[in-house]
Structure formats: structure tokens, C-alpha cells
C-alpha positions as a Markdown table, in Angstrom:
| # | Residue | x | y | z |
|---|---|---|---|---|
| 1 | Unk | -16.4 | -8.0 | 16.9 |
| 2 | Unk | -15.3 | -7.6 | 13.1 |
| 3 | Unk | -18.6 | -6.0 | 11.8 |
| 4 | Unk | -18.8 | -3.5 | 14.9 |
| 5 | Unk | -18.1 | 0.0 | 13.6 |
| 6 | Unk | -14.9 | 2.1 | 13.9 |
| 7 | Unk | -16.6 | 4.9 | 16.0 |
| 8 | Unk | -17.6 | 2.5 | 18.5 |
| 9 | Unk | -14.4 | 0.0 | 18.6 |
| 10 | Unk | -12.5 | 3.4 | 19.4 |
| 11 | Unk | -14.9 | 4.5 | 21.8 |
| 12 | Unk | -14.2 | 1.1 | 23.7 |
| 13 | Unk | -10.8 | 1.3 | 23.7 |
| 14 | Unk | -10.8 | 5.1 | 24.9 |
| 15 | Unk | -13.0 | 3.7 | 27.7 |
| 16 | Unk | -10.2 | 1.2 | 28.5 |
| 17 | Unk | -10.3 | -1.3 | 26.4 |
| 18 | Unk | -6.8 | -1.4 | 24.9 |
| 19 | Unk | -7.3 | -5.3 | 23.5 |
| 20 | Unk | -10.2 | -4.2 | 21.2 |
| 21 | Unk | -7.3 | -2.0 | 19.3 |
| 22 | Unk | -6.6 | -5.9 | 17.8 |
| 23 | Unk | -9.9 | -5.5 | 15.8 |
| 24 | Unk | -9.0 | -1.9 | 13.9 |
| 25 | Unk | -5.3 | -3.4 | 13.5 |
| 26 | Unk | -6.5 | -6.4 | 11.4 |
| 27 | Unk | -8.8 | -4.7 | 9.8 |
| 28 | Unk | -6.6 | -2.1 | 8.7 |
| 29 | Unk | -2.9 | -3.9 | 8.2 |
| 30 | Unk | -3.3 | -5.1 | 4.3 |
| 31 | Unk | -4.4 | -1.5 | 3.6 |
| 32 | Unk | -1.3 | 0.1 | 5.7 |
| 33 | Unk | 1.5 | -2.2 | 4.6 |
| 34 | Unk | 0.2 | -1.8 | 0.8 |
| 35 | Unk | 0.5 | 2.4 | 1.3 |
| 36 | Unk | 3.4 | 1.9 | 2.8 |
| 37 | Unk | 5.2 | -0.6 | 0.5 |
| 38 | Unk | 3.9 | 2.0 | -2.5 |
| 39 | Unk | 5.4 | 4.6 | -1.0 |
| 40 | Unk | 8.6 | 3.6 | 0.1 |
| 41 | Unk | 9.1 | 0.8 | -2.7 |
| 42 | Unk | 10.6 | -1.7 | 0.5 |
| 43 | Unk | 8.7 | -4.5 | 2.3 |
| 44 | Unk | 10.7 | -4.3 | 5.4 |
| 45 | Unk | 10.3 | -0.5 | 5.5 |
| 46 | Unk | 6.8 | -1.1 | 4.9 |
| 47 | Unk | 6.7 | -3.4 | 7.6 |
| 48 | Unk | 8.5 | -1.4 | 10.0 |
| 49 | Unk | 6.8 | 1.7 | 9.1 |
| 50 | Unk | 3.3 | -0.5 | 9.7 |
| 51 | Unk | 3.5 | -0.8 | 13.0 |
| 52 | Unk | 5.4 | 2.4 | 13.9 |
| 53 | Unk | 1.5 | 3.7 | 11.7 |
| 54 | Unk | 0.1 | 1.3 | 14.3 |
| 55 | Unk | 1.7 | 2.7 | 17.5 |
| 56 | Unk | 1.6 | 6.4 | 16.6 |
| 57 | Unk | -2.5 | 5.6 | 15.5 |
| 58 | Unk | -3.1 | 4.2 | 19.3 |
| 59 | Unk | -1.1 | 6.6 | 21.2 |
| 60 | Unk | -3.2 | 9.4 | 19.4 |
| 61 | Unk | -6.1 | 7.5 | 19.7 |
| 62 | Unk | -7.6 | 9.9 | 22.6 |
| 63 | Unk | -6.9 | 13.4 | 20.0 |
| 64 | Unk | -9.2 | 11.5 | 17.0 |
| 65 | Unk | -12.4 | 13.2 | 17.3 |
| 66 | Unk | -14.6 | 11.3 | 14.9 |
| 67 | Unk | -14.6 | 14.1 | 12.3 |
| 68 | Unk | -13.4 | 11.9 | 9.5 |
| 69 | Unk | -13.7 | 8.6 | 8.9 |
| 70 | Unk | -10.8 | 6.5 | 11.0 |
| 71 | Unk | -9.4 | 5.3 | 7.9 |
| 72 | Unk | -8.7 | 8.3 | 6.4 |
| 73 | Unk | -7.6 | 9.5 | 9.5 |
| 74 | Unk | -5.4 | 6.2 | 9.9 |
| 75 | Unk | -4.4 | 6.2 | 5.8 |
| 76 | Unk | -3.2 | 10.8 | 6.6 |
| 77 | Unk | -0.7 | 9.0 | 9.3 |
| 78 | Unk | 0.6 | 6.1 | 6.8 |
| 79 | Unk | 1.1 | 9.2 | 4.2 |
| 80 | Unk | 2.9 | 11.5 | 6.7 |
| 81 | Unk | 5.1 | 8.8 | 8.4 |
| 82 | Unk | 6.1 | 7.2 | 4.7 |
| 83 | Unk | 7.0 | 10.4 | 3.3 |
| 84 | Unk | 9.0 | 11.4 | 6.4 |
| 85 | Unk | 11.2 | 8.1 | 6.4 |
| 86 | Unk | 11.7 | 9.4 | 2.8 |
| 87 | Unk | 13.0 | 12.5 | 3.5 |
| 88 | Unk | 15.3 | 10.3 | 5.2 |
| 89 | Unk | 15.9 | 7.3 | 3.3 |
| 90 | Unk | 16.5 | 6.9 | -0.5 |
| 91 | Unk | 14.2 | 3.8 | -1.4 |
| 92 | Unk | 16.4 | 1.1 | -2.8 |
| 93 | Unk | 14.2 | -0.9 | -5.4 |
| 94 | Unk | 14.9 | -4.1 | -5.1 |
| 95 | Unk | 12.8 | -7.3 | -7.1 |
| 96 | Unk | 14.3 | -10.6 | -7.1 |
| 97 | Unk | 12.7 | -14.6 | -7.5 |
| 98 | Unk | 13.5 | -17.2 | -5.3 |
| 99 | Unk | 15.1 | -19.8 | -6.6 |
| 100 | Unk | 13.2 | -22.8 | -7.1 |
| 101 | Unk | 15.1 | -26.1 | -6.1 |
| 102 | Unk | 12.8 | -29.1 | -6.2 |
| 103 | Unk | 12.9 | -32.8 | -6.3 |
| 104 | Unk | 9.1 | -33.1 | -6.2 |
| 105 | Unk | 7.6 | -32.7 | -9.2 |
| 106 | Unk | 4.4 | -32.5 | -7.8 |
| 107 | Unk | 5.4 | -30.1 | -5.5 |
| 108 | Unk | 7.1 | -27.9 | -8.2 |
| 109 | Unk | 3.7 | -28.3 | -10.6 |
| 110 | Unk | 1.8 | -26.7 | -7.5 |
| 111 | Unk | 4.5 | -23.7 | -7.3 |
| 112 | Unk | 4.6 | -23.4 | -10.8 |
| 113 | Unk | 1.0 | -22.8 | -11.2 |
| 114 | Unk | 1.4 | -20.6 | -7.7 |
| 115 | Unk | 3.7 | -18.6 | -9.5 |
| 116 | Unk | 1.8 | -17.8 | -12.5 |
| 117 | Unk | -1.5 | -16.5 | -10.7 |
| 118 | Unk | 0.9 | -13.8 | -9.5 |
| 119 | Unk | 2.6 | -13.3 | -12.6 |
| 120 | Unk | 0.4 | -10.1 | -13.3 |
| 121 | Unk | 0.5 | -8.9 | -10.2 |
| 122 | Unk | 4.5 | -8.4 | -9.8 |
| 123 | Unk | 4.5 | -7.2 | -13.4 |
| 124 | Unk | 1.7 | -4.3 | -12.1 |
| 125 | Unk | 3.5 | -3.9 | -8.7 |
| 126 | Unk | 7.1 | -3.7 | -10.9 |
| 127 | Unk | 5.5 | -0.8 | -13.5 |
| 128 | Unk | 3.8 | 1.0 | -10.3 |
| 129 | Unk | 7.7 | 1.1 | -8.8 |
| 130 | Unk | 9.1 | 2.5 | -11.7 |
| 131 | Unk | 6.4 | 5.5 | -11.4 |
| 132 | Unk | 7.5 | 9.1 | -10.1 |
| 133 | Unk | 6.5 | 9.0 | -6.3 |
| 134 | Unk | 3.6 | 11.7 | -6.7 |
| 135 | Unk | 1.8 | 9.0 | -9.5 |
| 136 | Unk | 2.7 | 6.2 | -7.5 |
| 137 | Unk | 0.9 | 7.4 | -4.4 |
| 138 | Unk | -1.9 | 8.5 | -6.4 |
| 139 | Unk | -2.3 | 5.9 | -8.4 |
| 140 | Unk | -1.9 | 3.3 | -5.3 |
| 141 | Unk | -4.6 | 5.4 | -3.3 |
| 142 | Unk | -7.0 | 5.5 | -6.0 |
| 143 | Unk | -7.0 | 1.8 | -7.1 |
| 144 | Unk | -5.4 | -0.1 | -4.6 |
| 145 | Unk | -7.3 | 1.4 | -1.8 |
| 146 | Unk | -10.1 | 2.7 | -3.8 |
| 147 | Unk | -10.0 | 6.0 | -2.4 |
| 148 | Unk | -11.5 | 8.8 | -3.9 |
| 149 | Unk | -10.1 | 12.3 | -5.2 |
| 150 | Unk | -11.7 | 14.5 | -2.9 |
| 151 | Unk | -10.2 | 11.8 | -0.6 |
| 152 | Unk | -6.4 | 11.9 | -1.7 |
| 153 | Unk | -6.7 | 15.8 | -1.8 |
| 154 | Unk | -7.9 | 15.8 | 1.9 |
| 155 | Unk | -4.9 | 13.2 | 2.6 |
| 156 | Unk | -2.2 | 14.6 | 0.8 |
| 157 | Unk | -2.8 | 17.8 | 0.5 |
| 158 | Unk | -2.1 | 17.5 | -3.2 |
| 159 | Unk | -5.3 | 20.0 | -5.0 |
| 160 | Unk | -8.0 | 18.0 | -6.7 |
| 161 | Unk | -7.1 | 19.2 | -10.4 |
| 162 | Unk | -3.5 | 18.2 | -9.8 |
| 163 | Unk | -4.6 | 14.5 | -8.4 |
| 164 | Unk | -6.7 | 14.3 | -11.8 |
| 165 | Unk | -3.8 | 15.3 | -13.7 |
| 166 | Unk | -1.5 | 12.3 | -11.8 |
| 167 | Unk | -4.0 | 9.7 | -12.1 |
| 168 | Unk | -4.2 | 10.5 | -15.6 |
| 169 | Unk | -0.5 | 10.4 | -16.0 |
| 170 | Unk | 0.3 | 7.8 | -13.9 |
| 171 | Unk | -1.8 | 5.5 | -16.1 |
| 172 | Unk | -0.6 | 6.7 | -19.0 |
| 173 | Unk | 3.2 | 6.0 | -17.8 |
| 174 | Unk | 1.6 | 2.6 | -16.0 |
| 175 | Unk | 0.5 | 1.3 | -19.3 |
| 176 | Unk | 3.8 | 2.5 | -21.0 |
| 177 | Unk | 6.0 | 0.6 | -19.0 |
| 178 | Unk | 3.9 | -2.5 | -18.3 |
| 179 | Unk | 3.7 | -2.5 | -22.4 |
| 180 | Unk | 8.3 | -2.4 | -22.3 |
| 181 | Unk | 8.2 | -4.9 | -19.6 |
| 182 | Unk | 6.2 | -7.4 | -21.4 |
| 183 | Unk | 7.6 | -6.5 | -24.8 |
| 184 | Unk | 11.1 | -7.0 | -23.3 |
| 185 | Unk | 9.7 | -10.8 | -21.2 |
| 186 | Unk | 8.5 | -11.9 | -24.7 |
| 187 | Unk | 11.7 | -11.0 | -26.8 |
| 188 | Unk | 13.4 | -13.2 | -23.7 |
| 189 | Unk | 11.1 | -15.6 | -24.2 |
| 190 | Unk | 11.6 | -16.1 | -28.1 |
């Protein structure tokens, strides 16, 4: 059931089918927590927020039309919930590493080597919190979820020159403080 379109999953599930709703939830979760958890800068918002994106998505199910593609469709509701729990929230940013307390040393070679394949990634995912939210988002759509321009505008609203103008800053302020994060790691290292 996992290479059966969108259109038609949905039609199932508006013809009764409510366990076929499984299908677009798996395909879609990764993509829905990661907007989320760049928008609100906290994994169990982003969590909570991901299935409260999941319910609203099925009890609207019957109003999508098909005009749009269900993911942006699904991707406009992430966007709207995450910025609404903002409006009510401030996001607390908060990065910390477990502790790692070992006997094994086998078994802390394996984490060791665990933890450096995802060295990168928590010093991009660090550098994309410290953005301004409007970058963030942008930034996250664009190459996390590899959306397009026209695609963010139609999302958020935001006008196409001014989504140019974010990606193009929030790279420039991506690279910046990615380069003072690892200038400051290797003065800590020395």
C-alpha cells in the first residue's frame, strides 16, 4: 500500500476506510515532526504538535479537494498549527548530551563512533536554532523538505522575492554561526 498515490489513499479513507489513514501518517511523520521541531525549536512540542497536525489532517480529510498536492496541503496545517502554539508559547531552546557511563568498552567504541556520524548534524540543527524564526522556516522548508519557493510562498504566505531574500540570509547567518560554533569547539579542544 506504500507506493499507492495520495489521491487515491484519501479517496479510500473518505469511502470508509479510516485504517488506510496509517499509510499517509508514516509517510508523512519524519517530514511533520522535522517542520515542527524547526519551528518551534522543542521535540516534545514537535511531537505533540505532530499528532495534533495528524488529527486536525483526518478530521478535515472530507474538506481537501485534491487541488494541491496532500503534502502541501498537510505541510499549510504543520505551518499554521506551529505558529499558532507560538503565539502562545515562547520556545525554550534547550541542547544537552547524555551522559555516557560505560563499563564496556566495546560498547562505548560503538557509541563513540554513533556519536560522531551525528556530530554534523546537531552542529547544523544547533546553527538552524539560533536563526530568526522567518530564516529558520525557510531555510528548513527549502532543504530539509526540499520544497520549492513558489511552494513556501503558497504555504506561508511569505511573497516569493521575500522567501529569496531569507534563504539567502538565512544561509549567510547559517554559515556564520556554524563557522563561531566550530571556531569556539576547536579553541575548547586545544
Amino acid at each position: 500500500m506504500s507506493n499507492i498515490p495520495d489521491n487515491e489513499i484519501i479517496n479510500d479513507i473518505k469511502a470508509g476506510n479510516v485504517a488506510a489513514y496509517n499509510v499517509l501518517v508514516i509517510r508523512y511523520k519524519n517530514m511533520v515532526f522535522t517542520l515542527a521541531y524547526n519551528i518551534i525549536l522543542n521535540r516534545e512540542d514537535a511531537e505533540e504538535l505532530s499528532q495534533d497536525v495528524f488529527v486536525k489532517a483526518f478530521k478535515s480529510l472530507s474538506a481537501f479537494k485534491g487541488e494541491a498536492k496532500f503534502s502541501t496541503w498537510l505541510y499549510r496545517i504543520v505551518v499554521n498549527t506551529c505558529l499558532n502554539k507560538k503565539k502562545l508559547k515562547k520556545p525554550v531552546i534547550f541542547l544537552a548530551e547524555p551522559g555516557l557511563l560505560l563499563e564496556d568498552n566495546h560498547e562505548l567504541s560503538y557509541l563513540l563512533k554513533q556519536h560522531e556520524k551525528s556530530d554534523a548534524r546537531k552542529f547544523l540543527q544547533a546553527a538552524i536554532h539560533l536563526l530568526k524564526d522567518d530564516e529558520r522556516l525557510c531555510i528548513t522548508m527549502f532543504y530539509i523538505n526540499e520544497l520549492s519557493v513558489n511552494e513556501i510562498n503558497e504555504l506561508t504566505g511569505i511573497t516569493i522575492a521575500n522567501v529569496k531574500v531569507l534563504l539567502f540570509r538565512g544561509r549567510n547567518n547559517l554559515y556564520h554561526h556554524l563557522k563561531m560554533m566550530l571556531k569556539k569547539e576547536l579553541k575548547d579542544l586545544i
